[in-house]
MIDOSE-1310 file (N, C-alpha, C; in nm, 2 decimals, decimal comma, always signed):
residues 94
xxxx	+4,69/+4,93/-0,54/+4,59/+5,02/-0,47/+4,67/+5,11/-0,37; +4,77/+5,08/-0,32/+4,84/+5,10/-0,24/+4,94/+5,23/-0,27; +4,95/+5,22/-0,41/+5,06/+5,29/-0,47/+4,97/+5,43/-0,50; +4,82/+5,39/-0,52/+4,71/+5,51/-0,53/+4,71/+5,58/-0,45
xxxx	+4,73/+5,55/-0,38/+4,71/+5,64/-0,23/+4,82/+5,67/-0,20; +4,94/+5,67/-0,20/+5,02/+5,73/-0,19/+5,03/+5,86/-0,28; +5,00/+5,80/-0,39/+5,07/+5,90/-0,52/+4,90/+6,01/-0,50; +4,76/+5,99/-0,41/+4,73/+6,11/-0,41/+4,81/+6,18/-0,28
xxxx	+4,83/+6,09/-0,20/+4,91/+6,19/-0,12/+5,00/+6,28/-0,15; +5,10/+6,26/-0,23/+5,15/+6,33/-0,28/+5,13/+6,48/-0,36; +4,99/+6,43/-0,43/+4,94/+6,52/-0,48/+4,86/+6,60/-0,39; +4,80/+6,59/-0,31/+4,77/+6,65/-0,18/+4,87/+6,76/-0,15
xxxx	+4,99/+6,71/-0,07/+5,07/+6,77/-0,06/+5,13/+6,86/-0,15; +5,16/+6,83/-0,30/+5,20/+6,94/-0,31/+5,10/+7,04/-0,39; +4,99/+7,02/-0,40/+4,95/+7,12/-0,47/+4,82/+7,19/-0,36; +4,82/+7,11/-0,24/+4,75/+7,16/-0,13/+4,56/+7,07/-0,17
xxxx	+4,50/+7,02/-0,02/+4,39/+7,01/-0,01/+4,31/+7,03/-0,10; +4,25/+7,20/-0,13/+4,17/+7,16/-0,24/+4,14/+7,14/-0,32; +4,30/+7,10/-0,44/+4,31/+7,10/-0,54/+4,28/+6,94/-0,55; +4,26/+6,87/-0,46/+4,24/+6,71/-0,44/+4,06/+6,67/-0,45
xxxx	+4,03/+6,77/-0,35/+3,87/+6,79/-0,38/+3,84/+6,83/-0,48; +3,91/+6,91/-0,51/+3,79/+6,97/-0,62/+3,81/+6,88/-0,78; +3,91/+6,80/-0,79/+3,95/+6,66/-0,90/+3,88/+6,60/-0,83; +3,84/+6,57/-0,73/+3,72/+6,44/-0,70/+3,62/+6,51/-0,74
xxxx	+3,57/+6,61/-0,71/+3,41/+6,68/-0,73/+3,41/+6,69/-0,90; +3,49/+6,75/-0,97/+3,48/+6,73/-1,13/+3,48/+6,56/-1,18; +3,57/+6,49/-1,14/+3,54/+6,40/-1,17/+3,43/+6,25/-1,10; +3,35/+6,31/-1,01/+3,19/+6,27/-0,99/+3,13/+6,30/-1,06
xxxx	+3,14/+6,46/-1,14/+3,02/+6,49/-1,23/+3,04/+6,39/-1,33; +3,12/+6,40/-1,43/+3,17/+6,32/-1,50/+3,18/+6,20/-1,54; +3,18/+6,11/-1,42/+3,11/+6,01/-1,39/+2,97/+6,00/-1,41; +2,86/+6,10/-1,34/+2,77/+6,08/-1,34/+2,71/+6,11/-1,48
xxxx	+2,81/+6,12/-1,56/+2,73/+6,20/-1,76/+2,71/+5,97/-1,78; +2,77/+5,89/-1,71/+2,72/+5,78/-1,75/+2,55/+5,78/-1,74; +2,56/+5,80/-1,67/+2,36/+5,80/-1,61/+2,30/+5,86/-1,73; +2,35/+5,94/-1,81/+2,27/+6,01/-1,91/+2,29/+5,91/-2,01
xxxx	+2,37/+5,80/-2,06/+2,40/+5,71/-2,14/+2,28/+5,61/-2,12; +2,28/+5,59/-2,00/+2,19/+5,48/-1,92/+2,04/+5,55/-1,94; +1,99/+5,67/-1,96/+1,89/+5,66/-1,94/+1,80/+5,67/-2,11; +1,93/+5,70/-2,18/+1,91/+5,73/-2,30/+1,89/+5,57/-2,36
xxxx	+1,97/+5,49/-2,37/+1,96/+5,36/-2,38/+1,82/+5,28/-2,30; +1,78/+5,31/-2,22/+1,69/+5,28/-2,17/+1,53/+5,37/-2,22; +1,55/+5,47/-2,28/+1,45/+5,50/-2,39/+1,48/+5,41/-2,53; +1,53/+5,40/-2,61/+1,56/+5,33/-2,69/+1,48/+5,15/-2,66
xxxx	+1,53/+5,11/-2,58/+1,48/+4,94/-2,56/+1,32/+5,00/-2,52; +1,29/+5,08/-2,43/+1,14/+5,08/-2,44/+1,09/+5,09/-2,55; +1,15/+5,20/-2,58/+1,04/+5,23/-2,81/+1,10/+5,13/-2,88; +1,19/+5,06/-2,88/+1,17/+4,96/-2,97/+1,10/+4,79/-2,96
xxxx	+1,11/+4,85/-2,81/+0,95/+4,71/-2,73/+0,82/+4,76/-2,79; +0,80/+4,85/-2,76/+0,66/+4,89/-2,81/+0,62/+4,90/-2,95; +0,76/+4,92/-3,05/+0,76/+4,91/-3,17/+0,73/+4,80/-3,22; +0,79/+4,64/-3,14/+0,81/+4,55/-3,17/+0,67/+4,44/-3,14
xxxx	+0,61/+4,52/-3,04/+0,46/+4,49/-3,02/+0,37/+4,48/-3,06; +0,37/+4,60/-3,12/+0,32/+4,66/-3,23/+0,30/+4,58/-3,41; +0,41/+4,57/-3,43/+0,40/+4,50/-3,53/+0,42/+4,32/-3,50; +0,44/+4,25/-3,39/+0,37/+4,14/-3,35/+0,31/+4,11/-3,22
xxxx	+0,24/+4,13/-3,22/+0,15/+4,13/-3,06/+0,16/+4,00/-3,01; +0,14/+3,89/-3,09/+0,17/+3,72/-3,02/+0,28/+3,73/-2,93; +0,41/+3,82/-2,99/+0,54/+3,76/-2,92/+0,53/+3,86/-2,77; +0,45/+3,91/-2,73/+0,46/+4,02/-2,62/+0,51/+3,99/-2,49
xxxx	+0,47/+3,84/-2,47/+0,55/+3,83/-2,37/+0,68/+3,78/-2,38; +0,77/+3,73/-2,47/+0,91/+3,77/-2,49/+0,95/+3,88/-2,52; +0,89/+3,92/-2,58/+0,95/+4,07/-2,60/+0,94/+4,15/-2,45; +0,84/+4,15/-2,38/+0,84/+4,19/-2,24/+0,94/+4,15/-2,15
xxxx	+1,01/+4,01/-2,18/+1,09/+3,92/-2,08/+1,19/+4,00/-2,13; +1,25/+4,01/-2,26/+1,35/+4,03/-2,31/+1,38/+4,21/-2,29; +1,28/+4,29/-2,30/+1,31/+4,42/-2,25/+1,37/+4,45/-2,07; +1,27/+4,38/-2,02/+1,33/+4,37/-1,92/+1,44/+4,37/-1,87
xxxx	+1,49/+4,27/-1,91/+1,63/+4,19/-1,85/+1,71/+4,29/-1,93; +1,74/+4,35/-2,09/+1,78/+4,47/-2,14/+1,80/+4,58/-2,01; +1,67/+4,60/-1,99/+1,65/+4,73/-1,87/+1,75/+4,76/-1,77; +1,73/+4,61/-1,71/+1,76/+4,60/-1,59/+1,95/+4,59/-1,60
xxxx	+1,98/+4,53/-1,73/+2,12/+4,55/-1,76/+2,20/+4,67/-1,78; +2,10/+4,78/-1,86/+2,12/+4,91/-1,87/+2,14/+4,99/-1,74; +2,07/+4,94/-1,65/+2,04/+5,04/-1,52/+2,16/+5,02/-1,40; +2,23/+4,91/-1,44/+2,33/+4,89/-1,38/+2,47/+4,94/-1,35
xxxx	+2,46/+5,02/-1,51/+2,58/+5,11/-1,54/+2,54/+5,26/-1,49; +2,42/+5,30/-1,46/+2,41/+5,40/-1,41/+2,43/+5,36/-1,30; +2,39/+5,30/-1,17/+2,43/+5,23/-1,04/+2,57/+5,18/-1,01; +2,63/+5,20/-1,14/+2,78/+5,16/-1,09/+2,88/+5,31/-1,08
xxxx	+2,81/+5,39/-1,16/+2,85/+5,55/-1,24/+2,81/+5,61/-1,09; +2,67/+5,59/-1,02/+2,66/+5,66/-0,94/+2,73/+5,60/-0,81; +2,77/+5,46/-0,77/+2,86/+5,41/-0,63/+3,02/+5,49/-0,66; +3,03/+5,47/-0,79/+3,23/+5,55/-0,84/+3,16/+5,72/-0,79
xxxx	+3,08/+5,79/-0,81/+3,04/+5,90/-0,80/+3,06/+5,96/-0,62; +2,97/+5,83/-0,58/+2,94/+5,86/-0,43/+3,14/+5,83/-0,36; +3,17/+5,72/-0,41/+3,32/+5,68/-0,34/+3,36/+5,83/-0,37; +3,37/+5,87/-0,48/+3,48/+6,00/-0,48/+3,44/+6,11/-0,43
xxxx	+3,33/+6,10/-0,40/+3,30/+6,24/-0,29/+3,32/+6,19/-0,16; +3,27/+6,06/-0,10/+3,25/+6,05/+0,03/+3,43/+6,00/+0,09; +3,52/+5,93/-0,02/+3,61/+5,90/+0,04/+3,74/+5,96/+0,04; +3,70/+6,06/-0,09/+3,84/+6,20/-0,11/+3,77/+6,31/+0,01
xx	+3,69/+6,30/+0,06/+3,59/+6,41/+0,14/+3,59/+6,56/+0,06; +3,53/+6,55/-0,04/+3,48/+6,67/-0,09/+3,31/+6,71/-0,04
């Protein structure tokens, strides 16, 4: 970790300030294209719960339990895409 921060220092230095920000600010966006994975996957488990409802209504509340917990797994990777997002803006200070 140690060796990271040096070697942005370096790059700081020689290519100047904002060339440091502005590689954190591109790569936030970039990061944040996870969230578009996450929310796309999280259409998918919904239509395929309702699909699956659909064609057996008895199992609804496993299928309910089981989307869930799906969901809630999916939404995680967007919540992790967006803390890596926030660290690189808030601690490279762009």
């Amino acid at each position: 970790m140690l060796s990271i921060i040096f070697a942005l220092a370096d790059v700081a230095e020689t290519y100047g300030p904002y060339f440091l920000k502005g590689m954190a600010a591109i790569g936030a966006g970039i990061t944040m294209l996870g969230g578009i994975g996450a929310g796309i996957g999280e259409g998918i488990i919904g239509g395929k719960a309702v699909e699956a409802v659909g064609r057996n209504p008895e199992a609804n509340d496993l299928i309910r339990s089981n989307m869930i917990i799906s969901i809630g797994l999916t939404e995680t990777v967007a919540i992790y895409c967006l803390v890596v997002a926030i660290l690189l803006i808030f601690v490279l200070g762009v």
